[in-house]
Structures are given as C-alpha cells and as structure tokens.
LOVEX-307891 format. One line per 10 residues: number of its first residue (from 0); their letters; for each residue x, y, z of C-alpha. Coordinates in nm, 3 decimals. Example, Ala and Ser with C-alpha at 12.3 -4.5 7.8 and 13.67 -1.06 7.14 Angstrom:
REM residues 2
0) AS) 1.230,-0.450,0.780; 1.367,-0.106,0.714
//
This chain:
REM residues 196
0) XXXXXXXXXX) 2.090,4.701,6.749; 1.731,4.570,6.691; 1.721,4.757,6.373; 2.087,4.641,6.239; 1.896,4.281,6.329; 1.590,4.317,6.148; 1.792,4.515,5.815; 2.040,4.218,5.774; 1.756,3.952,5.849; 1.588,4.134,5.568
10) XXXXXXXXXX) 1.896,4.121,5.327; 1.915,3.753,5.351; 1.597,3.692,5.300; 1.574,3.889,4.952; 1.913,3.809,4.856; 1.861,3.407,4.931; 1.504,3.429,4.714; 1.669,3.637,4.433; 1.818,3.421,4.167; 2.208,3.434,4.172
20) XXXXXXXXXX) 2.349,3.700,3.954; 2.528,3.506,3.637; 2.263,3.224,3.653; 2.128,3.103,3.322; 1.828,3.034,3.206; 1.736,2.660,3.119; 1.723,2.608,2.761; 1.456,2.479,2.574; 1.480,2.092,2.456; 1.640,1.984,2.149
30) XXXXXXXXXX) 1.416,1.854,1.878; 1.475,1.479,1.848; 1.442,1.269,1.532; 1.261,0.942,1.513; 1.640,0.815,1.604; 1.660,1.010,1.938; 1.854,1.219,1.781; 1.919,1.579,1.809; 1.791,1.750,1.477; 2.080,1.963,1.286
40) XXXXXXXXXX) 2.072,2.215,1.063; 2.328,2.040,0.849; 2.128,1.744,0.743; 1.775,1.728,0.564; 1.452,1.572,0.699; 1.107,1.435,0.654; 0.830,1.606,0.859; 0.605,1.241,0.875; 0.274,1.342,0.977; 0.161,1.078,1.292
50) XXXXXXXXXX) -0.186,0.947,1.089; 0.010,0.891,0.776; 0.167,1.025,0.476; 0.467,1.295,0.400; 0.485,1.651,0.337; 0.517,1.736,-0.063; 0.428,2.055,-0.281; 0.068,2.049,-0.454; 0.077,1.835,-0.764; -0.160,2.039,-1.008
60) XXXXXXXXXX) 0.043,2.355,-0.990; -0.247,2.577,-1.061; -0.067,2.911,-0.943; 0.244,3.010,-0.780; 0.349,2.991,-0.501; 0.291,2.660,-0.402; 0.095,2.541,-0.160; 0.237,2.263,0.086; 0.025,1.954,0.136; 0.020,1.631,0.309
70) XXXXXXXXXX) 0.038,1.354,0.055; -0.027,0.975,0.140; 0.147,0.850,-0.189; 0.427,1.104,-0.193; 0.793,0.957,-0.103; 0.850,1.320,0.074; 1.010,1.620,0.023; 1.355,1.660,0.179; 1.337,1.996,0.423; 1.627,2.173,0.662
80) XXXXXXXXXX) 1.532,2.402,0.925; 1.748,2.687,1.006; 1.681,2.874,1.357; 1.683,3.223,1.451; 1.984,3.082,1.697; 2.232,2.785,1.597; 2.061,2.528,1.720; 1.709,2.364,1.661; 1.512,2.370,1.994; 1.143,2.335,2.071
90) XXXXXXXXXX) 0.991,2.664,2.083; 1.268,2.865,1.911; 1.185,3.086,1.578; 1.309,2.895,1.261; 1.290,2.911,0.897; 1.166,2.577,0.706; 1.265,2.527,0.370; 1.321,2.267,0.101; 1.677,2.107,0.054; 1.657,2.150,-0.332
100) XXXXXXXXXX) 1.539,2.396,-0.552; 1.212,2.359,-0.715; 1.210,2.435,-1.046; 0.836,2.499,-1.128; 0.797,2.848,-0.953; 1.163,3.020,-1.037; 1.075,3.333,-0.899; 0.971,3.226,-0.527; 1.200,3.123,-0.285; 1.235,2.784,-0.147
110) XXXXXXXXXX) 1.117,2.944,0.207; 0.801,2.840,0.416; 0.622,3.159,0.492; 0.177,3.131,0.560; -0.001,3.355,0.308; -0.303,3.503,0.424; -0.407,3.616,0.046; -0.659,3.314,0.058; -1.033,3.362,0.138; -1.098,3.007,0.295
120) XXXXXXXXXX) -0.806,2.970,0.510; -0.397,3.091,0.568; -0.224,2.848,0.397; 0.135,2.717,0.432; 0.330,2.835,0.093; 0.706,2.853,-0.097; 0.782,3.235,-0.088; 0.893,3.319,0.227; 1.254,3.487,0.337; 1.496,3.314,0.497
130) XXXXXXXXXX) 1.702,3.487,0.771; 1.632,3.893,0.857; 1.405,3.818,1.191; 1.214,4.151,1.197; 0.865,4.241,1.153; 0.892,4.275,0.743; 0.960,3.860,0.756; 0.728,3.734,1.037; 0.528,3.507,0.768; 0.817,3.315,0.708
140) XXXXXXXXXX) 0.899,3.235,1.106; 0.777,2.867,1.268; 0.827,2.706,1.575; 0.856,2.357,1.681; 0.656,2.274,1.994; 0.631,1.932,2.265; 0.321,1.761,2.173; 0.232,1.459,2.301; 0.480,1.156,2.204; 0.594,1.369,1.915
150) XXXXXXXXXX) 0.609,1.759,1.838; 0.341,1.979,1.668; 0.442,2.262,1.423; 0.343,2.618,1.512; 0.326,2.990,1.371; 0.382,3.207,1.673; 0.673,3.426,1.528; 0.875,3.553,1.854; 1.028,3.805,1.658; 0.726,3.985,1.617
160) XXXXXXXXXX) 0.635,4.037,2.003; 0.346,4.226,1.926; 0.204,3.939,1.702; 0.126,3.656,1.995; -0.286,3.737,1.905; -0.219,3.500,1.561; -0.026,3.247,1.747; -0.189,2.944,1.551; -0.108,2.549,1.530; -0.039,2.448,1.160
170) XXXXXXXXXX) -0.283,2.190,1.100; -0.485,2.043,0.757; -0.699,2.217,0.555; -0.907,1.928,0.320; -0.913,2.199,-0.041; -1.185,2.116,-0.241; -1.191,1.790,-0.110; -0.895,1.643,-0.234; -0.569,1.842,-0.139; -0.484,1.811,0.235
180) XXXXXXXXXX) -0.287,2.131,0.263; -0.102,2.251,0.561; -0.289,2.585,0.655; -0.337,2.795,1.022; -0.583,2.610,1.219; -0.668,2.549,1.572; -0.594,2.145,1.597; -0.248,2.027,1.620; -0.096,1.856,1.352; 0.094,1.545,1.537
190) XXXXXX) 0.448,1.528,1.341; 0.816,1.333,1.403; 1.144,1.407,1.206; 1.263,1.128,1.022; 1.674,1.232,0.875; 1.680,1.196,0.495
//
C-alpha cells in the first residue's frame, strides 16, 4: 500500500510540474510603429534611426551593389519587411527590402542581405534573396529585437542554427569619413518604424 502511496504521490508531482500537453508557447511581441501600431507586411515604412536621419542607398554609386547608409538630408527610402512566418514579431527571421525598384543596379535584387566581400567591415547591401530560408540565403535573413524605448536591428539568421557564433547588431560604419553605412558591428543601432 505504501508503495501504491509513494508511486501516485510521485505521478502528481511530475505530471503537475510538466507543462500541459497542447499548451502553446507565448509568442514573441509584435513590432510597433511610432503609432503603436502593429507593423504589416502590407504597408511600407521608414526605419528612423533614434539620433537622426533616414535610411537611403549610397549617393555616389561607385559599384554595385549598393551599400545602405544612414543619411541626415535624405527624405527616406520606403522599405517592407516580409517574415519567415506571416507576421512581423521581434526576434523572428525576416527579409528587408525596398518598396520600389531601384533602377541604378538592374541586375541585383531589391533584397537586404550583409556582404562580407569588404576588407574594413560587413556591410549592409541590395543583393540579397527574398524567401527560400535555408543555409544558401542566410545573408539575406534579419531580425528585429526590444531595445530600449525602441527596437534595434539584428543579423542572427535562425534559419541557419549552426550560425549563432556571427550573431551581430547592425550598427554604423563612418566610410571614409563621410558615408555612415549600416554594417555588422557590436553597438546597437537605436531605430522606430515610422508607416510611409
């Protein structure tokens, strides 16, 4: 009898600290705008950066692809985001691209991807692919993260599991002292979503 005791004291026990079978996971947040609200892949944005300024493509065009850069005289460059799942969540793989095509680099898609090719630093380019989450596309994948009062913009491509050692902020990179272009760094780069 002790035993038959013991044996169901020891069932309720790990069934009551056991999760209950069905039970989901919490999502992650919603990315807000600087309206409160929810960010959708249907409409276009401006990343504003917090200290000032918009995010554009390099002026001077001196190769393709393009480099994208933090400009304090630029109006802005109209950009959708389109996640690996429906919606757009903090900390949830996406693709960022432009709204509209760009007509100076015709043969490079309109997709954010980082491109290591760069001896001073990985930059934030056009180029990337949009869609096909595997390991051939991981330059192209970005997450929005919590960061302080606003969000931050990170590469940490989930898709690649085996890639979390170049899990990286995107941050500014001053280019021969003039362009301030997005690149991997290890300070945040404060942003809000303002809808177009």
């Amino acid at each position: 009898m002790k035993i038959t005791t013991i044996l169901a004291f020891f069932l309720l026990f790990a069934l009551s600290s056991q999760p209950l079978l069905g039970s989901a996971k919490a999502s992650p947040d919603h990315v807000l705008d600087t309206s409160g609200k929810k960010l959708r892949v249907d409409a276009d944005y401006y990343i504003i950066p917090a200290n000032g300024g918009f995010i554009d493509l390099e002026t001077n065009g001196e190769s393709c692809p393009l480099h994208v850069v933090v400009d304090k005289h630029s109006q802005g460059l109209p950009l959708r985001f389109a996640p690996i799942k429906g919606v757009i969540r903090v900390s949830i793989d996406l693709n960022i691209m432009l709204a509209n095509y760009d007509s100076r680099c015709p043969h490079h898609s309109i997709v954010w991807k980082i491109d290591p090719s760069s001896k001073e630093e990985t930059f934030v380019t056009l180029g990337g692919v949009l869609g096909y989450p595997s390991s051939k596309t991981i330059q192209s994948w970005f997450k929005i993260e919590k960061y302080e009062d606003a969000y931050k913009l990170v590469y940490c491509p989930y898709v690649c599991p085996s890639c979390k050692h170049v899990c990286k902020d995107i941050g500014i990179y001053v280019y021969k002292d003039r362009e301030m272009r997005l690149a991997l760094t290890n300070i945040p780069f404060k942003v809000k979503f303002k809808e177009v």
